[in-house]
C-alpha positions in Angstrom: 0.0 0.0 0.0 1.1 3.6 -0.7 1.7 6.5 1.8 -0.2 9.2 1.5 0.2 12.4 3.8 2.6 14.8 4.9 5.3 13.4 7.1 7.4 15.1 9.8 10.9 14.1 9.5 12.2 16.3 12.1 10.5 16.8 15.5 11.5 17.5 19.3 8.1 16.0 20.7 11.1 15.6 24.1 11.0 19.4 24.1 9.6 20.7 27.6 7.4 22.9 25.6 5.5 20.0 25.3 5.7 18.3 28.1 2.1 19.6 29.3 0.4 18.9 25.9 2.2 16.3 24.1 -0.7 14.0 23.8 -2.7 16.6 22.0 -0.2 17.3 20.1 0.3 14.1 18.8 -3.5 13.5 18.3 -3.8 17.0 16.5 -0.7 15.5 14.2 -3.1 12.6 13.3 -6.2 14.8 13.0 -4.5 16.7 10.6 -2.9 13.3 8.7 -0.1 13.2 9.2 1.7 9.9 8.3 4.6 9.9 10.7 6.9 11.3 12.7 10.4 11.3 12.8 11.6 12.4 16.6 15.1 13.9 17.5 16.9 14.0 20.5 19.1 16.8 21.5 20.9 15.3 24.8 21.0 11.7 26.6 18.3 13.0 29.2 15.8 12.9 26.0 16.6 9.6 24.9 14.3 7.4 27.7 11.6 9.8 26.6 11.9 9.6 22.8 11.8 5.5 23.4 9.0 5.7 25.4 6.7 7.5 22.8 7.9 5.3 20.1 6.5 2.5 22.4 3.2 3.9 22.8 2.8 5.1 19.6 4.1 2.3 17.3 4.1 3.1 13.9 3.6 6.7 14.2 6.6 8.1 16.1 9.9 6.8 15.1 13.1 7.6 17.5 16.1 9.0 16.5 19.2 9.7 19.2 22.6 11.8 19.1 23.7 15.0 20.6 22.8 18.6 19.4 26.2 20.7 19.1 24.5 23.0 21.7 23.7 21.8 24.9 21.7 23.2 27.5 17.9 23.9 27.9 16.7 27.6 27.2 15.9 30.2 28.4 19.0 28.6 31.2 22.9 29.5 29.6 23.5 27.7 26.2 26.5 26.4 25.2 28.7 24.6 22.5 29.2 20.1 22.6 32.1 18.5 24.2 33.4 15.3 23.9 32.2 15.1 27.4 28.6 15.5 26.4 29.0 11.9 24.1 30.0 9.9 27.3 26.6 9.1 28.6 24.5 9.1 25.1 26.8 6.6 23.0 26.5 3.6 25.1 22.2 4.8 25.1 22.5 4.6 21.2 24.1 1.6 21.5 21.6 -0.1 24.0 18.3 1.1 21.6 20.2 0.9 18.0 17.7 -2.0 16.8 15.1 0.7 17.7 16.5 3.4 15.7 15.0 5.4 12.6 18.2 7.4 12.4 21.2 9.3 14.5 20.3 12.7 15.4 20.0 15.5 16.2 23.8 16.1 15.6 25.8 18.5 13.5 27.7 21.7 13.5 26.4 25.0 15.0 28.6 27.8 14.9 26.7 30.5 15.7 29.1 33.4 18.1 27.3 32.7 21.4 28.0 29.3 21.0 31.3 28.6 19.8 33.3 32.1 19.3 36.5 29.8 19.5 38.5 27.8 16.8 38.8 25.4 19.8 34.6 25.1 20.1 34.9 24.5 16.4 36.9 21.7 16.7 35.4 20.2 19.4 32.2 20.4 17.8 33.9 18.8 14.5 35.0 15.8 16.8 31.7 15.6 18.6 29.8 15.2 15.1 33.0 12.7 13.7 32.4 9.7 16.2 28.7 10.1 15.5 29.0 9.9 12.0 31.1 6.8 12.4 28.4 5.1 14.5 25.7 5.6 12.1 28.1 4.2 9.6 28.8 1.1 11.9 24.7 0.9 12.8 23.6 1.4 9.4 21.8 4.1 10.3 20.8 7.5 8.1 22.0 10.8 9.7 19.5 13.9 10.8 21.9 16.6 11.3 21.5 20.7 12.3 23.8 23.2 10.5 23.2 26.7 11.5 25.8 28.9 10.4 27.8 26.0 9.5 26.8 24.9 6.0 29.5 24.4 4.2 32.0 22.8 7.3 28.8 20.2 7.7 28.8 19.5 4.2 32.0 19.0 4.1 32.9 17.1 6.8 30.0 14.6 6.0 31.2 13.6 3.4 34.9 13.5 4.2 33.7 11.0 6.5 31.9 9.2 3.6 28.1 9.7 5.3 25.3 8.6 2.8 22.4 9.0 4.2 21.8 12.4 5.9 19.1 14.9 6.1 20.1 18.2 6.5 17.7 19.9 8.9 16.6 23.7 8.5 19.8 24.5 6.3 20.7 28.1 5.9 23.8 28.1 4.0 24.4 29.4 0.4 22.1 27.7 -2.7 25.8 26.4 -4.4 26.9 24.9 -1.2 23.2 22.8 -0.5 23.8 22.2 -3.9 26.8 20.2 -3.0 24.9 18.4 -0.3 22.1 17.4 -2.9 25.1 16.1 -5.7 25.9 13.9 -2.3 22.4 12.3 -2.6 21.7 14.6 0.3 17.5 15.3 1.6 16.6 18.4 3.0 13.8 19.5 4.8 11.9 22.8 5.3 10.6 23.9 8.8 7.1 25.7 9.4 9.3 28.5 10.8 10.0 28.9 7.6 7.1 32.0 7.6 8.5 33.4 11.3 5.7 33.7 12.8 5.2 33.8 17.1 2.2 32.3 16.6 3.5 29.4 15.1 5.0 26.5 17.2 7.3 23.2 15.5 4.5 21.0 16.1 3.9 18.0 13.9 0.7 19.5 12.6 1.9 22.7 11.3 4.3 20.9 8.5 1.2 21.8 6.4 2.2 25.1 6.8 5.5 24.5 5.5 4.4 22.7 2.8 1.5 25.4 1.5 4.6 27.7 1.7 6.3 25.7 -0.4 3.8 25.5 -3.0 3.3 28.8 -2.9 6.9 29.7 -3.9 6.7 27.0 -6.7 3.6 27.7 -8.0 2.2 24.2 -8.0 -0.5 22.0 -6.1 0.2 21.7 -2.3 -0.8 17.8 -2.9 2.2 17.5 -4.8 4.7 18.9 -2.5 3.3 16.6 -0.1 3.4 13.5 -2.5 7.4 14.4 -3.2 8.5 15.4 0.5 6.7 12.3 1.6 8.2 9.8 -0.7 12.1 11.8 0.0 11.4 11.0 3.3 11.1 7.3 2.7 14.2 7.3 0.9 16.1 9.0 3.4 15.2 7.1 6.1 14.9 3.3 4.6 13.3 1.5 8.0 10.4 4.0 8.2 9.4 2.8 4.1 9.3 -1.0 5.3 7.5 0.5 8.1 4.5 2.3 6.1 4.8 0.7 2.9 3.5 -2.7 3.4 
């Protein structure tokens, strides 16, 4: 059987924004059709969490686990990855891996207040390394952040020969994306994507994303949701056994 819906391939449903609503949340998602979910981690304490919705909603949220390059919980003091940050999430990866969609959220955020320092850089270089090597060893695709880091996440991707990756939220140059697409690279488009306060990350409000889309393409919002959808499914290849039988 075909999918058919929009699907989210990049959520924080572990976010404590949601920690007071996430069950309306997740109904609202299906109200609105949504096929699936695709849920991120940013830090070990999020992983038990992520698991546990995937077990109670089987075949609608899918787990993915790695470490943000910024750690820390707003509105509390923000700061870059260490190596340090890995030592309680890798052998959590390890434990669930069978369970896995994907590795992620990981990547490269160099943005000043975070990492102002070559050093930061580096660090956050090696953080992103030794998960990009366990995905390789899992067999796992990749969902990775790059804010203000496009090009050195591009680039060290596929110096470290990663296949499968979805770039989330990129805001690089057009010729360096283009780089990551010539890779076999997916990308996806928040609903932020319209900056609006009124408008939260929610699974739902993809639609929004997607009319947007549409809108800048001039063609049916059905299709952008037929060829986002079936991207997804190649990007992540346990999620199409998953919905495709």
């Amino acid at each position: 059987m075909g999918a058919a819906g929009p699907l989210d391939c990049h959520c924080h449903l572990a976010a404590p924004d949601f920690e007071r609503d996430i069950e309306d949340i997740l109904e609202e998602a299906k109200k609105a059709k949504v096929l699936a979910l695709v849920a991120v981690a940013e830090h070990s304490g999020e992983f038990e969490k992520i698991i546990q919705l995937s077990e109670r909603y089987p075949g609608f949220v899918f787990p993915c686990l790695g470490v943000h390059p910024v750690q820390g919980i707003p509105p509390e003091e923000q700061c870059s990855v260490t190596l340090k940050d890995l030592d309680a999430a890798l052998p959590l990866i390890e434990l669930y891996k069978d369970r896995l969609l994907a590795v992620g959220e990981v990547g490269l955020d160099f943005t000043p207040r975070f990492a102002s320092t070559d050093e930061q850089k580096q660090e956050q270089r090696q953080v992103l390394t030794k998960q990009i090597q366990l995905a390789k060893r899992l067999d796992l695709p990749l969902n990775v952040h790059s804010r203000s880091a496009g090009r050195p996440t591009i680039n060290l991707l596929k110096e470290q020969g990663a296949e499968r990756v979805l770039l989330h939220a990129f805001d690089g140059r057009p010729s360096v994306a283009m780089e990551g697409v010539k890779a076999g690279y997916f990308f996806s488009i928040p609903p932020s994507i319209i900056r609006s306060e009124q408008v939260r990350n929610e699974p739902k409000n993809i639609l929004i994303a997607a009319e947007y889309i549409a809108k800048m393409k001039g063609i049916p919002v059905e299709e952008v949701i037929q060829v986002t959808t079936q991207n997804a499914l190649k990007a992540f290849p346990k999620l199409q056994k998953c919905l495709l039988k």
